[in-house]
C-alpha positions, 0 to 999 in steps of 0.5 A, a space after each residue: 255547598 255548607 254541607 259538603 264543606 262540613 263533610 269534607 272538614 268532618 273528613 278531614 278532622 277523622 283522618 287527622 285527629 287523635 282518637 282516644 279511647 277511654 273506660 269509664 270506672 267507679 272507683 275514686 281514681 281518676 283516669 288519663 287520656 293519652 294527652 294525660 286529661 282528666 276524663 269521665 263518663 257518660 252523662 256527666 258534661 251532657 245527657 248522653 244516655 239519660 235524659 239528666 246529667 249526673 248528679 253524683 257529685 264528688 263532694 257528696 260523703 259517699 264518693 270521699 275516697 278515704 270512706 270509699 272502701 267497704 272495709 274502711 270503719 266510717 264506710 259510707 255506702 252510695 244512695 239508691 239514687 246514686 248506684 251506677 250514676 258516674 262520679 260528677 267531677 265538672 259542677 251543674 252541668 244540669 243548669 247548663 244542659 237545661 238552659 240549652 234546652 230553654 234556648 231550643 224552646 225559646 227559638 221553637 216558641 209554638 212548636 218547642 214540644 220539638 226540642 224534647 222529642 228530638 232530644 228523646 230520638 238523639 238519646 235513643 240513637 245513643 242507645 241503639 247506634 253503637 250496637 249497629 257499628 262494624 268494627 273494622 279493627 280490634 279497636 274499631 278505628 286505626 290511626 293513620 296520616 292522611 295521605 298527602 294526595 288526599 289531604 292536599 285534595 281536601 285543602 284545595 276544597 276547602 281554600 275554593 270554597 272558604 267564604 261561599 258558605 250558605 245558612 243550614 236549614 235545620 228542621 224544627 226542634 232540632 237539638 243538634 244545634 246550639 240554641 244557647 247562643 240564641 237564647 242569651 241573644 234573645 234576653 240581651 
């Protein structure tokens, strides 16, 4: 029951969200959504496409903007370590993506060798899934207003079944759940 309910509210924030579209870029600049937030690139508030967030943080003399040009006299080039890593405006994200993986550990005790391999298949498919999509537009989504029917079908579902929910069983190590909370429970 837990499961259609989430399908039909993953339905249901597609058909009503704002969708936004945003290109990652090294440059100093910082570049806008259409809600004019502040946005960044992969692996910076999480482990998306590696296996460790960015480290490049935007304190480090070679991402200060008035030496950021090569033709500036006090240039100071990036490190090895550092080419192609994004900008890392958001603090240690590290620490927190680590504690997350404790807590998935944590919770797994005998077999928390799961949590690893489970987050090595999710950065995987990261990799591998975009390439497989369709794109059905030029921009591979269209924004659209539910129609009235569906999303007065949706509702109706979602009011009938609020409260009848039952507990997900998900397989063990899984880390597309949130072990975080499991894990400050445990130490408290």
């Amino acid at each position: 029951m837990i499961n259609n309910i989430a399908n039909t509210l993953i339905l249901f924030i597609i058909i009503s969200s704002v969708v936004v579209v945003v290109t990652a870029s090294q440059n100093h600049d910082y570049e806008y959504n259409s809600m004019h937030q502040k946005t960044y690139g992969v692996d910076v508030s999480f482990p998306q496409h590696h296996s460790k967030v960015s480290t490049n943080y935007d304190y480090l003399p070679h991402n200060d903007p008035k030496k950021s040009s090569p033709t500036h006299p006090n240039y100071v080039s990036p490190p090895h370590e550092y080419k192609d890593m994004p900008v890392q405006r958001l603090g240690n994200r590290q620490d927190f993506y680590d504690t997350f993986m404790e807590g998935c550990r944590h919770h797994e005790r005998s077999e928390h060798a799961k949590c690893d391999e489970t987050e090595r298949d999710r950065i995987d498919m990261n990799l591998r899934q975009p390439q497989s999509m369709v794109n059905y537009t030029d921009l591979g989504f269209e924004k659209i207003k539910a129609p009235t029917k569906v999303f007065k079908a949706i509702k109706k579902f979602w009011d009938d079944n609020k409260g009848m929910e039952d507990v997900e069983e998900w397989f063990t190590g899984n880390t597309y759940t949130n072990h975080v909370s499991l894990l400050l429970v445990c130490y408290l």
